[in-house]
N, C-alpha and C positions, 0 to 999 in steps of 0.2 A: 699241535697247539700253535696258534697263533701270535705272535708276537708284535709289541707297537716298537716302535723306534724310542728310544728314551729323551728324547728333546725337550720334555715339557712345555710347552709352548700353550700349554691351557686346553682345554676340551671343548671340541666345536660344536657350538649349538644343535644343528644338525644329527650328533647324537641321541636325541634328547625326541628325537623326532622318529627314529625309525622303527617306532612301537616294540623296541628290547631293551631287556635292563641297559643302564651304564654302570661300566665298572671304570677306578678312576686310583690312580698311584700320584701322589705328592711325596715325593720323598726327600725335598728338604724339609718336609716334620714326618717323618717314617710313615705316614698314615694313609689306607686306603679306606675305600668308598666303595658301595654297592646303590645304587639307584635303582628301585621296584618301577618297570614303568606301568604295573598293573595298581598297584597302591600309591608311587609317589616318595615312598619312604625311603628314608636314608641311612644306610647302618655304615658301620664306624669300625675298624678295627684298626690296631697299632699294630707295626713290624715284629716281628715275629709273637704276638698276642693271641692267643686262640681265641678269646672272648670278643666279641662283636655286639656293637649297644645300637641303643638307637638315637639319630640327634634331627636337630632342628634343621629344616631347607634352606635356613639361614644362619646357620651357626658357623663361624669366622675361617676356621679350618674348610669346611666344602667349600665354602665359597673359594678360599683361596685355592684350593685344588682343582677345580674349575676353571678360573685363569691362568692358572700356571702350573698346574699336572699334566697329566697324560692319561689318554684310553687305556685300560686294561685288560686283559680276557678275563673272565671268570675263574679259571683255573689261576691265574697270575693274583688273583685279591684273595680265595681261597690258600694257597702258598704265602703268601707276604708275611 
């Protein structure tokens, strides 16, 4: 398994581009992200929450994790 360096320093564009999900950890608010790049959609889960919803591409939290989270593996947003 893959691991990113934990620096949060936000999620690079580029991401977003190389036709696979993103997955994305904000953890000064516990919260991870999964980004469908087949649908666009954005699910939402809390630190340790099993439940996982769905939000808006614009809702305050992605956003903020985006600028200042970090890449995740799939495994690593699955675990959180």
């Amino acid at each position: 398994m893959e691991t990113f360096e934990d620096t949060e320093n936000g999620v690079p564009r580029e991401a977003y581009l190389t036709g696979n999900d993103v997955y994305m950890i904000y953890s000064f608010e516990d919260v991870a992200f999964h980004w469908s790049c087949r649908t666009g959609e954005v699910l939402r889960k809390f630190k340790g929450d099993a439940h996982q919803g769905r939000v808006e591409n614009s809702n305050r939290l992605y956003m903020d994790a985006r600028m200042s989270g970090r890449l995740a593996t799939s495994d690593e947003y699955e675990q959180y």
